[in-house]
Residue, then its C-alpha position, 0 to 999 in steps of 0.5 A: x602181312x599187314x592189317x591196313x595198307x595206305x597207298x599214298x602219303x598226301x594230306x589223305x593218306x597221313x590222316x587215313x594212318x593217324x586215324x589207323x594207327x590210332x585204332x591200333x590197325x598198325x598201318x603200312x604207308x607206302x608213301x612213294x619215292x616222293x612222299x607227300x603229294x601235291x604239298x610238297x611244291x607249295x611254299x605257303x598254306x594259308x587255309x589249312x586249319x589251325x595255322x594262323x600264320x600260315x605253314x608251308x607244304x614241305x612242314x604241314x606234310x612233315x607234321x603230318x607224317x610224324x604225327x602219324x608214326x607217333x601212333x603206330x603208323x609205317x611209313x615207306x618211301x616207295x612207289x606201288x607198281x602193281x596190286x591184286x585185288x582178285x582174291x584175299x589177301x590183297x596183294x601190293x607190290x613195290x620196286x622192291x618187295x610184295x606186301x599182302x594184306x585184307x584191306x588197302x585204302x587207295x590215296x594216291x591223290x591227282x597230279x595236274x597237268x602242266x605245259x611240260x615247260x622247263x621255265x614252268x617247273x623251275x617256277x612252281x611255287x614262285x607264282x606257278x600254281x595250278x590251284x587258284x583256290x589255293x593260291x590266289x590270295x597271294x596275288x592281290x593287285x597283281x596281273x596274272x595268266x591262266x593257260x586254258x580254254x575248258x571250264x576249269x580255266x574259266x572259273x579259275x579265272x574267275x576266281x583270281x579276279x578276286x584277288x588280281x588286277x587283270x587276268x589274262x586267259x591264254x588258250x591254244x586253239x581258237x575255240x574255247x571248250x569250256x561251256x557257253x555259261x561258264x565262258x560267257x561269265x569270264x567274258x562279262x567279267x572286265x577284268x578277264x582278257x583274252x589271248x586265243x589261238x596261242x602257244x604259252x613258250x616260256x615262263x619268265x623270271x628268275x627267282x619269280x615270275x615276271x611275265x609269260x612269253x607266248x607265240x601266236x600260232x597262226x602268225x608265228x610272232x612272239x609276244x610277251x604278256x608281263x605278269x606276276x603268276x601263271x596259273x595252269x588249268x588244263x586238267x588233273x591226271x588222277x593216279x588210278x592206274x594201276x588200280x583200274x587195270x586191277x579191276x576198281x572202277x573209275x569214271x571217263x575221266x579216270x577218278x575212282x568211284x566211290x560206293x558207299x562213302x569211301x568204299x570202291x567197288x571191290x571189297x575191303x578197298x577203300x578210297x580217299x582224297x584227290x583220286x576221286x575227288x575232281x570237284x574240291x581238290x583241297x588239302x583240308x577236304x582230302x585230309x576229311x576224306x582220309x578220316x573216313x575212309x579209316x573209320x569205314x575200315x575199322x568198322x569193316x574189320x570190325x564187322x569181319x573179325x568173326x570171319x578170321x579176315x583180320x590177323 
C-alpha cells in the first residue's frame, strides 16, 4: 500500500514526486523499464528553464530523478501493465508485482509517431525530431524535411521557416488533410515547397542526416531531396490505454480528459503532462503540470484525512 502512485517518469511524473515527496506523501514512481520519456532521445535542451548553456535530455531527466529521491520519492524501473480503478484501494499491476493505494496520478506522456524507418531511428536526435518547437533553432540556414500533409505538419513547417533555408513538405498521398488555412499558409510561404503523393524510404547520413530518400508513388522513380533534418508530423500516440480500458475518459484522439484541473473523472485520479495534453507538448509545460497535479493531490488528501482514506 503506498500513499500516491506516479505513473510515468517524464519532466510530468519527476516533478509530480518532488512536489509529493516533498509534502511527505513518500511516492511511488513507476518509471517504466525506459524511464524518462521522450527526454531521453534528445541530445540538447536549450529551453528548459535554468540552463543557460543548454543540458541534454539523458542529464536534465537524471537531475530530475535524483532530486526527487533527495526527497523521499521511489522510483521503480518498470512498466504498469493493467490498473483498477473500480473500487478502493486502486489498484497498479506491474510485470512483476500489484501495488495498491488511493490516489494515482497518470503521467505517462505521448510518444509520437514515427516512419517506422531503421535510418530514422538510428538518426533520432542527429537531425531527426519530431518537435520543431524543440528543436528548430539548431537548424539555422539549414534545408530541411517535414514528413506530413495534416495540420500539425504545416504549422510545424511553418515554424522551422524561422530558423531553416528551405522546408521541404513531403506528404504520401495527393491530398493534403490539413485545413484550407492552415495549408494555405504554408503555401504563401516562399521558403516552404512541396513533394505530394510520395513515400519517405530512408533517412541518409551516417552520424547525421544528409539528405531523405523518397519514391514517388505513382511513377516508382526514386528521388533524393538533400537535407540537414527531418522533422516527422504525423501524429502523437498518448499513452492512455490501459487507463481507458479502466474507465478514465479520453477524447477521440485518445488523450485523457481533464476535470477540474488535473482531476479524470474517476475519483482520487489525477493527470499530468503530455497524455493529456495535445496542444503544447513541452517539457517545461508537463513539468507545470506535474506540480499540479501533487498539489490538487495533497489537497485531496488533505480533504479525506477525516474519512481514514489516507494510511
Amino acid at each position: 500500500m503506498k500513499k500516491v502512485i506516479i505513473i510515468g517518469s517524464g519532466p510530468a511524473g519527476l516533478t509530480a514526486a518532488l512536489y509529493a515527496a516533498r509534502a511527505s506523501l513518500q511516492p511511488l514512481v513507476i518509471a517504466g523499464l525506459k524511464p524518462g520519456g521522450q527526454l531521453m532521445d534528445t541530445t540538447e535542451v536549450e529551453n528548459f528553464p535554468g540552463f543557460t548553456e543548454g543540458i541534454l535530455g539523458p542529464a536534465l531527466m537524471e537531475n530530475m530523478t535524483k532530486q526527487a529521491k533527495r526527497f523521499g520519492a521511489e522510483v521503480v524501473n518498470e512498466n504498469a501493465v493493467a490498473v483498477d480503478f473500480s473500487q478502493r484501494p486502486f489498484k497498479v499491476r506491474t510485470e512483476k508485482v500489484e501495488y495498491q493505494s488511493h490516489v494515482v496520478i497518470i503521467a505517462t506522456g505521448a510518444e509520437a509517431s514515427w516512419l517506422n524507418l531503421e535510418s530514422e531511428q538510428k538518426l533520432r536526435g542527429k537531425g531527426v525530431s519530431a518537435c520543431a518547437t524543440c528543436d528548430g533553432f539548431f537548424f539555422k540556414g539549414k534545408d530541411v524535411v517535414v514528413a506530413g500533409g495534416g495540420d500539425a505538419a504545416m504549422e510545424e513547417a511553418n515554424f522551422l521557416t524561422r530558423f531553416a533555408s528551405k522546408v521541404t513538405i513531403v506528404h504520401r498521398r495527393e491530398e493534403f488533410k490539413a485545413s484550407k488555412i492552415m495549408l494555405g499558409r504554408a503555401q504563401d510561404n516562399p521558403k516552404i515547397f512541396f513533394v505530394a503523393n510520395a513515400t519517405i524510404t530512408e533517412v541518409l547520413g551516417e552520424s547525421a542526416v544528409e539528405g531523405v530518400k523518397i519514391k514517388h508513388n505513382q511513377s516508382g522513380k526514386e528521388e533524393v531531396i538533400p537535407a540537414q533534418g527531418l522533422f516527422v508530423a504525423i501524429g502523437h500516440v498518448p499513452a492512455a490505454k490501459i487507463f481507458a480500458a479502466a474507465g478514465v475518459q479520453v477524447d477521440l484522439k485518445g488523450y485523457i480528459v481533464v476535470h477540474d484541473n488535473t482531476r479524470t473523472n474517476i475519483e482520487g485520479v489525477f493527470v499530468a503532462g503530455d497524455v493529456q495534453d495535445y496542444r503544447y507538448r513541452q517539457a517545461v509545460t508537463a513539468a507545470g503540470m506535474g506540480c499540479m497535479a501533487a498539489l490538487d493531490v495533497e489537497k485531496y488528501l488533505a480533504e479525506k484525512m477525516e474519512s481514514g482514506i489516507q494510511n
